[in-house]
C-alpha atoms as a printed R data frame, in Angstrom:
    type eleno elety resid chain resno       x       y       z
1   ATOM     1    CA   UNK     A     1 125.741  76.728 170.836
2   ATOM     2    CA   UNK     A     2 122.744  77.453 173.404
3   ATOM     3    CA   UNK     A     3 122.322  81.124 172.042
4   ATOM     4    CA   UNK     A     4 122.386  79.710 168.351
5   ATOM     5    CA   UNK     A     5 119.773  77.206 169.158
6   ATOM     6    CA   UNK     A     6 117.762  79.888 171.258
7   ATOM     7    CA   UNK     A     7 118.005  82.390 168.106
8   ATOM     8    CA   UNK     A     8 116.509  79.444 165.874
9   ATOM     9    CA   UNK     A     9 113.465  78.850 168.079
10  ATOM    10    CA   UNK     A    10 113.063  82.840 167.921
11  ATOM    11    CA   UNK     A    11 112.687  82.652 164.483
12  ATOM    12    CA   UNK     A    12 110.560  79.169 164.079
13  ATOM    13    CA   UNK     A    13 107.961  81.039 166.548
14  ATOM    14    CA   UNK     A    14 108.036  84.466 165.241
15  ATOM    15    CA   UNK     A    15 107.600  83.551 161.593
16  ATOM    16    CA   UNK     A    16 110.231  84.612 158.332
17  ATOM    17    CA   UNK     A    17 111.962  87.850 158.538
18  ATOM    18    CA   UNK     A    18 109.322  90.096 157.013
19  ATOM    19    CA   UNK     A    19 112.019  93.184 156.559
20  ATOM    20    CA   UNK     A    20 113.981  91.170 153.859
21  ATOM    21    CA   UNK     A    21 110.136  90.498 151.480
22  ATOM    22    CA   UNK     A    22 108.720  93.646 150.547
23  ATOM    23    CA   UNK     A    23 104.411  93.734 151.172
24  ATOM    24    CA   UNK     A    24 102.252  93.182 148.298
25  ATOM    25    CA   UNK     A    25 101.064  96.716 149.040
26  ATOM    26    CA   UNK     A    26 104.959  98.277 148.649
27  ATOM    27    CA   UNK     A    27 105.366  96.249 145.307
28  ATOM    28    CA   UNK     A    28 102.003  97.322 143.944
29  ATOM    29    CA   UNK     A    29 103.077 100.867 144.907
30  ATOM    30    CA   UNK     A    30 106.558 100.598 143.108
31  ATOM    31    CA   UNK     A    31 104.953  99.393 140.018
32  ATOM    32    CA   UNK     A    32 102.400 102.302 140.019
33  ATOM    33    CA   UNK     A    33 105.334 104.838 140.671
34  ATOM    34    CA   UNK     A    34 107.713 103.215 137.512
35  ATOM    35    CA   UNK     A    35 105.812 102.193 134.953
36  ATOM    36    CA   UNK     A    36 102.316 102.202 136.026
37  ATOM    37    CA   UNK     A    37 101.237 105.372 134.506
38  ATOM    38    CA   UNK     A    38 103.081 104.541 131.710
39  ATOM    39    CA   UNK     A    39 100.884 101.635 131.242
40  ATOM    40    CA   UNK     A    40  97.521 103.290 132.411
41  ATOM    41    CA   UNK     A    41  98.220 106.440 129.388
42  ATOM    42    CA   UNK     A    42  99.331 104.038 126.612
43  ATOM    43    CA   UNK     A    43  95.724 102.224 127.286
44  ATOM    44    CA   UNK     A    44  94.243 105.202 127.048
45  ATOM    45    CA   UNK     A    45  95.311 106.233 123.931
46  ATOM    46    CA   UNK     A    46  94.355 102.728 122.704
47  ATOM    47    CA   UNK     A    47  91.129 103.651 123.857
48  ATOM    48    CA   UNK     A    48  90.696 106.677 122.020
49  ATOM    49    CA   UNK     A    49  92.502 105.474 118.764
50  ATOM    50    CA   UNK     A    50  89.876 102.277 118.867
51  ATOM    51    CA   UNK     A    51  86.202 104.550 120.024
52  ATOM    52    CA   UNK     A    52  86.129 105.487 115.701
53  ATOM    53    CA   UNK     A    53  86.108 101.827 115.161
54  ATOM    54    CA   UNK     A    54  83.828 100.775 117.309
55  ATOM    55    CA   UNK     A    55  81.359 103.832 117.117
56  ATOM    56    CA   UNK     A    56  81.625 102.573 113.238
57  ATOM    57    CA   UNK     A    57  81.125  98.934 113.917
58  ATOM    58    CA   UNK     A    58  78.484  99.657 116.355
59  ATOM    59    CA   UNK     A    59  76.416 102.099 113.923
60  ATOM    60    CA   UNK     A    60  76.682  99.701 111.114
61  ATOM    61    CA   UNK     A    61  74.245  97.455 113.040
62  ATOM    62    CA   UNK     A    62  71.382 100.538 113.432
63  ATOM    63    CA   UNK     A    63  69.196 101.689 110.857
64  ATOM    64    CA   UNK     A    64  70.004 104.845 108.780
65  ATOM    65    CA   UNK     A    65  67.397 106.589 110.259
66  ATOM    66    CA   UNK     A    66  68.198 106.157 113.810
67  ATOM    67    CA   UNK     A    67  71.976 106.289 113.367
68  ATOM    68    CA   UNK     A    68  72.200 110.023 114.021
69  ATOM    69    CA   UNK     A    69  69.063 110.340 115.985
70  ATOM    70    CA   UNK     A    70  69.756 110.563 119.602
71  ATOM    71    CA   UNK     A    71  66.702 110.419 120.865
72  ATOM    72    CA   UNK     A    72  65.472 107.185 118.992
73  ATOM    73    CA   UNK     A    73  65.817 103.461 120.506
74  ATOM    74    CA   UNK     A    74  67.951 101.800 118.334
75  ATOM    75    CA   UNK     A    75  67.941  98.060 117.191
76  ATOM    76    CA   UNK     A    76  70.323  95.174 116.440
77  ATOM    77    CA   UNK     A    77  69.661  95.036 112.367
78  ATOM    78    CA   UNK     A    78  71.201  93.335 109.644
79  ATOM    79    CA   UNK     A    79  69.724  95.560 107.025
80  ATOM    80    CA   UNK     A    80  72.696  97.956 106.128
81  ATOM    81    CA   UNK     A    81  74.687  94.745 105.680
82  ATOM    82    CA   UNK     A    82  72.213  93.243 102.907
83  ATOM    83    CA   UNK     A    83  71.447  96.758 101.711
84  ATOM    84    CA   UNK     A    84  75.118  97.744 101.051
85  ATOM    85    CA   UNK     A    85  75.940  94.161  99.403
86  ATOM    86    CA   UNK     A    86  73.601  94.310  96.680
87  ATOM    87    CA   UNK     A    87  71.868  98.495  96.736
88  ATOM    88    CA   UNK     A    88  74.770  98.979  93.414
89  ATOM    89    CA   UNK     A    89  74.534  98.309  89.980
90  ATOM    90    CA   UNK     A    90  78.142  95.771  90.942
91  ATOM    91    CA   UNK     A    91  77.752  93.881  93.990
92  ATOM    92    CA   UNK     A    92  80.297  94.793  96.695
93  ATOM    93    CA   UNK     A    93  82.054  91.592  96.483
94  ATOM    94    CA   UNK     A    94  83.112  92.380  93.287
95  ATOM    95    CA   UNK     A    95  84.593  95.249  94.763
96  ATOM    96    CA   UNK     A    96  86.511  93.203  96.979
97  ATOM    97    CA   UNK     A    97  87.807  90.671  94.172
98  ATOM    98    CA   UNK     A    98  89.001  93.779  92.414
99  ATOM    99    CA   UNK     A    99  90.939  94.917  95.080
100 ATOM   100    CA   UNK     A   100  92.564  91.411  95.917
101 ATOM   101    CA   UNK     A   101  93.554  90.989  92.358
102 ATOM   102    CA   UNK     A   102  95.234  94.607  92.699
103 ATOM   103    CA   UNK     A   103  96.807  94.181  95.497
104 ATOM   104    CA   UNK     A   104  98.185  89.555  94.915
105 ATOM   105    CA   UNK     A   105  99.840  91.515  91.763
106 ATOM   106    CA   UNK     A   106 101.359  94.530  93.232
107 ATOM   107    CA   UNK     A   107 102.778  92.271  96.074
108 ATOM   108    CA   UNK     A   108 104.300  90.122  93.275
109 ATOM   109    CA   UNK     A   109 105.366  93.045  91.260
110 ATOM   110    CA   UNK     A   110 107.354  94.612  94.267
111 ATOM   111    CA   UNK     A   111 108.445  92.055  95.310
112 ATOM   112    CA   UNK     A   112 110.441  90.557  92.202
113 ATOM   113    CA   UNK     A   113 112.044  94.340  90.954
114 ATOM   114    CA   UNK     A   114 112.523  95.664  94.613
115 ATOM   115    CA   UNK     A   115 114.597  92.422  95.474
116 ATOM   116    CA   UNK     A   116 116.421  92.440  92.282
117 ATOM   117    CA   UNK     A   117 116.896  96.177  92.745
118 ATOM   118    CA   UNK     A   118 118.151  95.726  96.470
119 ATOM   119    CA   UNK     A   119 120.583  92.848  95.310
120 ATOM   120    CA   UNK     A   120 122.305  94.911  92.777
121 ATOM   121    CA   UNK     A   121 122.478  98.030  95.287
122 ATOM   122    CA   UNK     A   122 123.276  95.815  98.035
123 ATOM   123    CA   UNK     A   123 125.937  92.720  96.996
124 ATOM   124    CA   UNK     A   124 127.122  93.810  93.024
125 ATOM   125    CA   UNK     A   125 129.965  96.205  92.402
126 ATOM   126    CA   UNK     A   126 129.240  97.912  89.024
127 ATOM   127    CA   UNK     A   127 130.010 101.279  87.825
128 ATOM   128    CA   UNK     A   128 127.767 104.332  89.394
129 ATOM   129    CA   UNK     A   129 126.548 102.358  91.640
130 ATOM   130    CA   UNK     A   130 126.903 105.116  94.888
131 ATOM   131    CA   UNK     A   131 125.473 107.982  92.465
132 ATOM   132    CA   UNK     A   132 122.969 105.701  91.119
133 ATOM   133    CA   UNK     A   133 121.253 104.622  94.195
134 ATOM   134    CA   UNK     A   134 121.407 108.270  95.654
135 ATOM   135    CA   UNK     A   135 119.463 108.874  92.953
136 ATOM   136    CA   UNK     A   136 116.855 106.385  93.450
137 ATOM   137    CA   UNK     A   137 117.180 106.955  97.169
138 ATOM   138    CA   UNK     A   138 116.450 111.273  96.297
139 ATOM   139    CA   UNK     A   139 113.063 110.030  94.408
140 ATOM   140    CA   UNK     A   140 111.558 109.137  97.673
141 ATOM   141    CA   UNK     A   141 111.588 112.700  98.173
142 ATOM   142    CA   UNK     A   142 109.668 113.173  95.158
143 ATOM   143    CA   UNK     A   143 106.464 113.905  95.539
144 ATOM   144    CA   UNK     A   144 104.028 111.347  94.047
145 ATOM   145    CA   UNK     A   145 101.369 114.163  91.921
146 ATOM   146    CA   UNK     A   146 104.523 115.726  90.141
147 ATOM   147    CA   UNK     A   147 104.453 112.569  88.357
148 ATOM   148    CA   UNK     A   148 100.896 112.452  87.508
149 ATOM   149    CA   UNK     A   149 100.512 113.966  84.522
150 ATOM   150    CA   UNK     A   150 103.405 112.469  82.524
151 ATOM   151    CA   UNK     A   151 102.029 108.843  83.503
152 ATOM   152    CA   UNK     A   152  98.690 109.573  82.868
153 ATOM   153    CA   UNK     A   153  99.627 110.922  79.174
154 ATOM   154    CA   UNK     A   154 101.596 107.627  78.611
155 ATOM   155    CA   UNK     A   155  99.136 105.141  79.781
156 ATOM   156    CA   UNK     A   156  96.627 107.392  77.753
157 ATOM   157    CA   UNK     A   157  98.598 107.008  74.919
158 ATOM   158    CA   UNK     A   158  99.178 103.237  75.313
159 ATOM   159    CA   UNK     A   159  95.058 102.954  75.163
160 ATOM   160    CA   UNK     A   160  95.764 101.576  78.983
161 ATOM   161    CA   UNK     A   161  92.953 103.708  80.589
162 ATOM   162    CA   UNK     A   162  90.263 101.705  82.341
163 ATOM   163    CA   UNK     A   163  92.465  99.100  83.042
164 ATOM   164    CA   UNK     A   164  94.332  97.535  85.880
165 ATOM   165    CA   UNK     A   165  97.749  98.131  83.844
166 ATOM   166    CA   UNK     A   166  98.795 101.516  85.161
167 ATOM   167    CA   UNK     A   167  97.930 100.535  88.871
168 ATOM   168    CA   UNK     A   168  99.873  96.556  88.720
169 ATOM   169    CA   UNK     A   169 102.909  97.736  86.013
170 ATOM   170    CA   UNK     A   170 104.864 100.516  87.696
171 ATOM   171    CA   UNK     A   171 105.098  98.123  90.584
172 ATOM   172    CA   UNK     A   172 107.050  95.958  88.401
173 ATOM   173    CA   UNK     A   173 109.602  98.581  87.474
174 ATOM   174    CA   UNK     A   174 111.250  99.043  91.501
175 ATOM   175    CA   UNK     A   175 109.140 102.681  91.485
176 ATOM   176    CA   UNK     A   176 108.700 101.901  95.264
177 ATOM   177    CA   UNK     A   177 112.224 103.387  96.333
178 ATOM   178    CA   UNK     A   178 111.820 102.639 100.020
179 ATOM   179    CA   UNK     A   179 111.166  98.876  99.727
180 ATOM   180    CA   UNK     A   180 114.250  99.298  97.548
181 ATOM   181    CA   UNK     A   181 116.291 100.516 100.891
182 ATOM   182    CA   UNK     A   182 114.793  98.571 103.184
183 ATOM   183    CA   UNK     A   183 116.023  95.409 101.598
184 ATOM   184    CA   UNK     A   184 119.033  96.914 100.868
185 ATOM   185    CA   UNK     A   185 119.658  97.433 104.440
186 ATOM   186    CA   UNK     A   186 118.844  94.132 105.244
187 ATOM   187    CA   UNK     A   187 121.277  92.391 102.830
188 ATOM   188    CA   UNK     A   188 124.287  94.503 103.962
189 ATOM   189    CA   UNK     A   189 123.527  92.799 106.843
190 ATOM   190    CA   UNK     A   190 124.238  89.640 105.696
191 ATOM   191    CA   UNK     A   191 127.820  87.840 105.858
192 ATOM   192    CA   UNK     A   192 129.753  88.954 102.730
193 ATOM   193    CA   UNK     A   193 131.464  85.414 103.056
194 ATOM   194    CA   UNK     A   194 127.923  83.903 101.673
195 ATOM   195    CA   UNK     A   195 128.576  85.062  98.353
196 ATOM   196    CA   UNK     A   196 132.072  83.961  98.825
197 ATOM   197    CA   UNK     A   197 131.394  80.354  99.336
198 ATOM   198    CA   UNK     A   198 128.617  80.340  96.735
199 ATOM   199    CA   UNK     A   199 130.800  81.521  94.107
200 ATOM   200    CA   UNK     A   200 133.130  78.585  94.991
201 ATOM   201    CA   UNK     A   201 130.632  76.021  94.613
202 ATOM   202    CA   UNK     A   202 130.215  77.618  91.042
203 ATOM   203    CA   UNK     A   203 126.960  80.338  91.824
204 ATOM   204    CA   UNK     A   204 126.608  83.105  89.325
205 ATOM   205    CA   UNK     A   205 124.809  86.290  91.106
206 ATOM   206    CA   UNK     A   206 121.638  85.345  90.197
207 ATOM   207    CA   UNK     A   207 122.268  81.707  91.483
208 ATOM   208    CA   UNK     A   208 123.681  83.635  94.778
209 ATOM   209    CA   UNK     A   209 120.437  85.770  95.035
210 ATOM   210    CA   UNK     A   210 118.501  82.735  94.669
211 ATOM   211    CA   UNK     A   211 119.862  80.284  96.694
212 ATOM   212    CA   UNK     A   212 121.460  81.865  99.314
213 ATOM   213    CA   UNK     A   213 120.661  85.859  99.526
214 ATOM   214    CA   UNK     A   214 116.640  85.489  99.255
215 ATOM   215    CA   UNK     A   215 115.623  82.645 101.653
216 ATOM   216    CA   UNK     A   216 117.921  84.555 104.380
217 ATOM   217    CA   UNK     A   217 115.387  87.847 103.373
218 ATOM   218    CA   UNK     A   218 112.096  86.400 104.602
219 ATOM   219    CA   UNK     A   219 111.386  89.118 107.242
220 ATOM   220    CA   UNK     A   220 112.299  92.309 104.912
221 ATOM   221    CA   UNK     A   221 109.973  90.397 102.336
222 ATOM   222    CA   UNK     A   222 107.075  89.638 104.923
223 ATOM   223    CA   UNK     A   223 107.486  93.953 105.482
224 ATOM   224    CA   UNK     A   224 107.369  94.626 101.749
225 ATOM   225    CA   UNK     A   225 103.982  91.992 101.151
226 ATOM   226    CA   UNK     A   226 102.242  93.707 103.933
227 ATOM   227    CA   UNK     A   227 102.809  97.292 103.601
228 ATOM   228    CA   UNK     A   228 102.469  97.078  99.993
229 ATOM   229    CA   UNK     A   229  98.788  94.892 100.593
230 ATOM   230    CA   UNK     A   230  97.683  97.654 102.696
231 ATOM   231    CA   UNK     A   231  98.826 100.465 100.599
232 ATOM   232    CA   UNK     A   232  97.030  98.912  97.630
233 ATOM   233    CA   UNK     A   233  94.100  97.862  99.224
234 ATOM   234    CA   UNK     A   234  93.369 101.811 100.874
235 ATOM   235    CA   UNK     A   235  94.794 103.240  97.359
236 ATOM   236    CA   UNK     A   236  91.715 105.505  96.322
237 ATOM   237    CA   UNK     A   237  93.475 108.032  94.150
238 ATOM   238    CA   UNK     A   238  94.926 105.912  91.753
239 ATOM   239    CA   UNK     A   239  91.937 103.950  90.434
240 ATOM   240    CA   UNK     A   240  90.247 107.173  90.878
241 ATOM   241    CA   UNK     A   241  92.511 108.587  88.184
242 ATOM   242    CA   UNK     A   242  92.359 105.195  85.811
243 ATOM   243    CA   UNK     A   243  89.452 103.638  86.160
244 ATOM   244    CA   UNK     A   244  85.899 104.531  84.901
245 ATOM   245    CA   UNK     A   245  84.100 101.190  84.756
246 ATOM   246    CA   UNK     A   246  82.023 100.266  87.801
247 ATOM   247    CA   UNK     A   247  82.585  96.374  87.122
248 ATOM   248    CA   UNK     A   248  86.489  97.894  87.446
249 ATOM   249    CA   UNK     A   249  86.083  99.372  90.629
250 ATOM   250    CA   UNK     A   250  88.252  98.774  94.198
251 ATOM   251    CA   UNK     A   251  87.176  98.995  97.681
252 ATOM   252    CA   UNK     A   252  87.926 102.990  98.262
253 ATOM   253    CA   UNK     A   253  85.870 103.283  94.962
254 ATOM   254    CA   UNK     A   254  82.901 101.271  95.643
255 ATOM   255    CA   UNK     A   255  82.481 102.586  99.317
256 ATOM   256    CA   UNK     A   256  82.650 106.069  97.306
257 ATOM   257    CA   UNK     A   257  79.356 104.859  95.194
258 ATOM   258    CA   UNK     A   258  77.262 105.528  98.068
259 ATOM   259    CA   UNK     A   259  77.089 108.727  97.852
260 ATOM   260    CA   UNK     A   260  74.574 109.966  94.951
261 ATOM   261    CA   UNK     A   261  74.609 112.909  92.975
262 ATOM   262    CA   UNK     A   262  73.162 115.404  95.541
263 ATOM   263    CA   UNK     A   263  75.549 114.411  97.753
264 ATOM   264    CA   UNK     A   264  73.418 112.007  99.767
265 ATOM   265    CA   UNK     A   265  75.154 109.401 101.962
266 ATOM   266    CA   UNK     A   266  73.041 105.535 102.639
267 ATOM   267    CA   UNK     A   267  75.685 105.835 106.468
268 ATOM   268    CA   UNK     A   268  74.404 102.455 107.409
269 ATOM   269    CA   UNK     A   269  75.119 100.505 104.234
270 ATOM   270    CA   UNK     A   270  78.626 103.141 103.946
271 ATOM   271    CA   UNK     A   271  79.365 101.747 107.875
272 ATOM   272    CA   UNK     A   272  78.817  98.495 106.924
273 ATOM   273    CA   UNK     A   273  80.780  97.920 103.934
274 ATOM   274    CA   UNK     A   274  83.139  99.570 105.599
275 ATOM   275    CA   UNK     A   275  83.454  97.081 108.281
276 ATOM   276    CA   UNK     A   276  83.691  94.375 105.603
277 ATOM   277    CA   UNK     A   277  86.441  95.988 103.681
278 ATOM   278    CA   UNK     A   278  88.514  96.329 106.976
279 ATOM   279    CA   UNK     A   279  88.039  92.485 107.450
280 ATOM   280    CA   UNK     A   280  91.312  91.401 104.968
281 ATOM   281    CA   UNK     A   281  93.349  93.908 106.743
282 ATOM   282    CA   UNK     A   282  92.408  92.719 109.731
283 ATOM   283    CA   UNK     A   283  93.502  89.068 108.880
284 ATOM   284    CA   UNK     A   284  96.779  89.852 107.205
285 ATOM   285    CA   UNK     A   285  98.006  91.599 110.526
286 ATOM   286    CA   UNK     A   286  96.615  88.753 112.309
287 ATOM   287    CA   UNK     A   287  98.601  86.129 110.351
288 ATOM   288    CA   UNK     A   288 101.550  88.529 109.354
289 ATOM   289    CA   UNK     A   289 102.256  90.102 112.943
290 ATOM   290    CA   UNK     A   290 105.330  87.845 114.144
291 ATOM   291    CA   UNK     A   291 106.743  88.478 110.934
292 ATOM   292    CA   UNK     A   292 105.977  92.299 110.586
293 ATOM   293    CA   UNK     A   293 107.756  93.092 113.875
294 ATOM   294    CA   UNK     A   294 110.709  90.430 112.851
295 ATOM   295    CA   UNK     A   295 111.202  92.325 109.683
296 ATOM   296    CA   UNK     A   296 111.175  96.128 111.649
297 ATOM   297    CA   UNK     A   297 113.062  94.887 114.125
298 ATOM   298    CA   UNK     A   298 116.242  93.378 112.111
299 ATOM   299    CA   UNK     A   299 116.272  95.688 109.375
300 ATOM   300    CA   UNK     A   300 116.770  98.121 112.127
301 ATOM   301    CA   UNK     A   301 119.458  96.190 113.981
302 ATOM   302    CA   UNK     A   302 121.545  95.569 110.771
């Protein structure tokens, strides 16, 4: 009992047993040996896939004549803003409202025929079904200028140039055969004993997809509104091909109108419409993130 007591008033005097609690300086050394430098390259890359952005943003505030000047003083300015705004025939926010209109009915169009499409592959037993969705599945392959010509000649021959019809209608029609899959994935996922218990309360399949299959299909649709918003809102060669108006113009097109016919660039006003147009992006990764990596990550799991 004396040595236990003399052992306790060791340790009361000499402080905690340091051996058993690593030093700040041996855990900050662990971390740097594990992951550390993991950390440390993955910034840098961030770094160097963000300097474009920011040289952009940065230059977009400068004057066009001092943007590539190195030796000149540059100056916080708001002129390439107010220059690249109005300098066109069509303001640039009718740009903008082109593009939005584009892209609200591209989302809708993909989203009603690719989740109609996916519920047939995915839930409906019908005949040719396997060969049937190999063969939408081999179009992804496909690439997209083989089919160029033949839709051009058909939308010419419909008197459909110069309008938003051949860039909103195919989108209707489940042409996008990887939305297609990825919802398919996503609703063989899904309990088979849904359907099951639907068609006991009396569901038909379109009742089924409706009540039951497409709420539980939120993430794989947040994935399809997205990607499709940013594919449409980028999408220069397509209007390029259709449209001829100015007042019919997207984003891609109108930053395009800076140039002149000697081949002249306004950089400043270019830079800072540029800026602008990356502002709705900007927001719908903002507001869509939790939902983007929700939908990537499940659809992979399932």
């Amino acid at each position: 009992m004396r040595a236990e007591l003399e052992t306790d008033a060791v340790r009361t005097t000499t402080g905690p047993d340091r051996s058993r609690h690593p030093s700040l300086l041996r855990q900050a050394l662990g971390w740097a040996g594990s992951s550390g430098w993991k950390h440390l390259l993955l910034i840098g890359f961030g770094l160097i896939m963000i300097y474009p952005l920011v040289w952009m943003l940065t230059r977009s505030f400068i004057s066009n004549a001092d943007i590539f000047n190195p030796d000149a003083s540059p100056s916080f300015t708001l002129e390439n803003y107010l220059t690249g705004w109005g300098s066109l025939r069509v303001t640039f926010g009718r740009f903008m409202l082109n593009s939005m209109v584009v892209a609200l009915a591209c989302i809708a169009g993909n989203l009603i025929s690719c989740t109609l499409a996916a519920y047939a592959f995915a839930r409906l037993q019908f005949r040719l079904r396997g060969p049937l969705f190999g063969l939408m599945m081999s179009t992804i392959m496909l690439p997209f200028h083989v089919t160029i010509v033949p839709q051009y000649i058909i939308f010419h021959q419909l008197g459909l140039i110069d309008t938003y019809v051949p860039l909103i209608l195919p989108k209707f029609l489940a042409v996008e055969a990887f939305f297609v899959f990825l919802m398919v994935q996503f609703m063989r996922g899904l309990p088979t004993t849904l359907d099951d218990a639907a068609a006991i309360d009396g569901c038909g399949p379109f009742r089924t997809f409706w009540s039951v299959i497409l709420p539980l299909c939120m993430p794989a649709i947040g994935v399809t509104a997205v990607f499709t918003f940013i594919w449409t809102w980028n999408d220069f060669f397509t209007p390029l091909l259709y449209l001829n108006s100015p007042d019919m113009y997207t984003v891609p097109m109108g930053l395009s109108a800076f140039q002149d016919s000697t081949g002249l660039r306004n950089y400043g006003a270019l830079f800072a419409m540029s800026v602008l147009s990356l502002v709705p992006v900007f927001f719908v990764f903002l507001f869509a993130q939790r939902t983007l990596v929700q939908g990537i990550a499940t659809t992979g799991l399932k």
